[in-house]
C-alpha positions as a printed Julia matrix, in Angstrom:
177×3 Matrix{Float64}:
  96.44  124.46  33.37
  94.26  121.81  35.38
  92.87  123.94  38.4
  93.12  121.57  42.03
  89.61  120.61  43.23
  89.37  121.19  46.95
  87.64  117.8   48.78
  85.0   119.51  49.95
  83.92  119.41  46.13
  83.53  115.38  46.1
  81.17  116.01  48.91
  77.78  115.82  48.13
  75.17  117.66  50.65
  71.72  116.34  50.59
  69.59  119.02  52.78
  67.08  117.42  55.36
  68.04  114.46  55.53
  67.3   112.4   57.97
  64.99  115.32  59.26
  64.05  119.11  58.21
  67.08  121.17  59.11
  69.77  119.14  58.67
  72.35  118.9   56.02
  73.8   115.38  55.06
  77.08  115.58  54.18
  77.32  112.31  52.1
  81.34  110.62  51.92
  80.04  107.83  49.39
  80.3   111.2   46.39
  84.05  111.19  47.53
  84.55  107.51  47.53
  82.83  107.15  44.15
  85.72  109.74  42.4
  88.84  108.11  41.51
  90.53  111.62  42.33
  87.94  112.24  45.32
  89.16  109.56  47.01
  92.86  109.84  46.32
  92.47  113.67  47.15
  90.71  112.69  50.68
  93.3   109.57  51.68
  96.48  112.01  50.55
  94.79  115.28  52.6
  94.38  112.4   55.47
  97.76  111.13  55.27
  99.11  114.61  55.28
  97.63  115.87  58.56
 100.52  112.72  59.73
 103.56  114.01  58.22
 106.0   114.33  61.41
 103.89  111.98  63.33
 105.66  109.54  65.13
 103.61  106.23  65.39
 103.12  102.38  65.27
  99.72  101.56  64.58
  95.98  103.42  63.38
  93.05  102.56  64.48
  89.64  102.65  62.13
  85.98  102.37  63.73
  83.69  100.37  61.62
  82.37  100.86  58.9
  83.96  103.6   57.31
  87.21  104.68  59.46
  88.36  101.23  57.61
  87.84  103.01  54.31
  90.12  105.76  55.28
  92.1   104.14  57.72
  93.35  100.77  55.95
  94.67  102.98  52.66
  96.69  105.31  55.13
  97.93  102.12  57.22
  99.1   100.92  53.97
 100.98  103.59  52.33
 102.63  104.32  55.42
 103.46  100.9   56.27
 101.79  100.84  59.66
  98.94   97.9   60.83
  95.38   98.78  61.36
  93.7    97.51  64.44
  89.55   97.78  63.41
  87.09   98.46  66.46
  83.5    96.41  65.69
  80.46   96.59  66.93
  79.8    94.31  69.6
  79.86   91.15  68.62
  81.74   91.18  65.31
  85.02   89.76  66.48
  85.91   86.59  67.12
  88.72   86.28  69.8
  88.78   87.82  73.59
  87.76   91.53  73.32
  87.4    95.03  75.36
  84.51   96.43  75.0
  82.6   100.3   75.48
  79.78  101.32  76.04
  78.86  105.01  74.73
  76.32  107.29  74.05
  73.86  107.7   70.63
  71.22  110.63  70.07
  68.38  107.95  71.13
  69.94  105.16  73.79
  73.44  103.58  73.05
  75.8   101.36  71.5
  78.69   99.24  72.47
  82.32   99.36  70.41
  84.91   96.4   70.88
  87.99   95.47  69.87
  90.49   92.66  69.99
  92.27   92.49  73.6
  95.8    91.93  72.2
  95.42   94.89  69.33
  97.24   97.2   70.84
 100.2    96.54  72.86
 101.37   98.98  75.88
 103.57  101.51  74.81
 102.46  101.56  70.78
 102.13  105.1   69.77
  98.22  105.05  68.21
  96.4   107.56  65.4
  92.48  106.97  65.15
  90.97  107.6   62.05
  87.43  108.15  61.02
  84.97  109.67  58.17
  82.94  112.1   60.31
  83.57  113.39  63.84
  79.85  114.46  65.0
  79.34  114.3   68.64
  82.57  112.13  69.39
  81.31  109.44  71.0
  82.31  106.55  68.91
  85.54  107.87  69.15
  85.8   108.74  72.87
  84.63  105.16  73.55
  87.7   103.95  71.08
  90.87  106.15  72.45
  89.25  104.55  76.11
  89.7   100.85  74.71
  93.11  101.86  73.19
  94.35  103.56  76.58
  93.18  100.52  78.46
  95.6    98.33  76.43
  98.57  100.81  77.25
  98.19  102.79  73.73
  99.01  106.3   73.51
  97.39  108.13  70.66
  99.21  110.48  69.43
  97.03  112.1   66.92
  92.99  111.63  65.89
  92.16  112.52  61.97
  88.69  112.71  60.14
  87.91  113.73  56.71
  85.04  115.79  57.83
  84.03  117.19  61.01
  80.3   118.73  61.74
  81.46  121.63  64.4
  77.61  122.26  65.33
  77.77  118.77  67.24
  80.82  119.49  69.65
  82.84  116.41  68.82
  85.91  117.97  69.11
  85.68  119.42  72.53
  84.67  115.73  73.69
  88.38  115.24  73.02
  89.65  118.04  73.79
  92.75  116.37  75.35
  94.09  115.17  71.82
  95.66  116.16  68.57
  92.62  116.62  66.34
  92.51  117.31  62.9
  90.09  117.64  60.25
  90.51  117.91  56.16
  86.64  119.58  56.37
  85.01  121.5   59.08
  81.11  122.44  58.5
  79.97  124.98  61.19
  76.75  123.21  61.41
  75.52  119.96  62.21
C-alpha cells in the first residue's frame, strides 16, 4: 500500500541561507515534483471548500503559481498584483514595508469590482506585508476577502497577527523564521 507523503516532504530546507541562523524553506523542491505540486495546489484548494467567492488574488511572482491553478480548477478569475510598474493600464498602488526600506505593490484599478467576494493566495506568509498592502488595494476597490491561504507560513515572523482581522490558513506552519 502506497503510504501519503505529507507536503512538508517536497520542501527542501537549506540552513543559513541568506544569513547564519536562518532556515530557507525552498517552494521550487515542491514545484519541481509532479505529486509535490499537485499535493500543495489540492491541500490549497482544500482550505476553500465551503468558501463562498468570485475572484483570488495572487502577488507576484509566486502567489501566481499557486493562485492561477486554484482559479482554474475552481472556475474563478485571478486578478495578479505587480510590482510597480509591471502593468499596463490605470492602477492602485501600496506602499509597504521590507526588512531594509520598502516596496510598492499595484494592481489594475478595474480588477476587482465592489461587492466581489476575494481569497488572496500566496507561497509564504513571513512578516505579512506584501499581503497587508494587497487586501488594502482590494478593499479600496470595494472587495471583501473572505479568506487568505499560503502553502507555508514562517510563525517566527508574525505575519499572521498583521492580519489578524482575516480568515488565515496555512498547509505548513514552521515555528521559526
Amino acid at each position: 500500500m502506497k503510504s501519503e507523503k505529507r507536503v512538508e516532504e517536497y520542501v527542501r530546507s537549506i540552513p543559513d541561507f541568506p544569513e547564519k541562523g536562518i532556515i530557507f524553506r525552498d517552494v521550487t523542491s515542491v514545484l519541481q515534483d509532479p505529486e509535490g505540486l499537485a499535493l500543495a495546489i489540492d491541500s490549497m484548494k482544500k482550505m476553500l471548500e465551503g468558501i463562498d467567492f468570485d475572484m483570488i488574488v495572487g502577488t507576484e511572482s509566486r502567489g501566481f503559481i499557486f493562485g492561477v491553478p486554484i482559479a482554474y480548477a475552481l472556475h474563478k478569475g485571478f486578478v495578479p498584483v505587480r510590482k510597480k510598474g509591471k502593468l499596463p493600464l490605470d492602477v492602485i498602488s501600496r506602499e509597504y514595508d521590507l526588512e531594509y526600506g520598502s516596496a510598492v505593490v499595484e494592481m489594475h484599478r478595474d480588477s476587482i469590482k465592489p461587492g466581489q467576494k476575494v481569497v488572496v493566495v500566496d507561497d509564504l506568509i513571513a512578516t505579512g506585508g506584501t499581503i497587508e498592502a494587497s487586501i488594502q488595494m482590494i478593499e479600496e476597490l470595494g472587495g471583501e476577502v473572505v479568506k487568505v491561504i499560503f502553502l507555508m507560513e514562517l510563525a517566527g515572523l508574525k505575519g499572521r497577527e498583521r492580519l489578524k482581522d482575516y480568515d488565515v490558513d496555512s498547509v505548513i506552519i514552521y515555528e521559526g523564521k
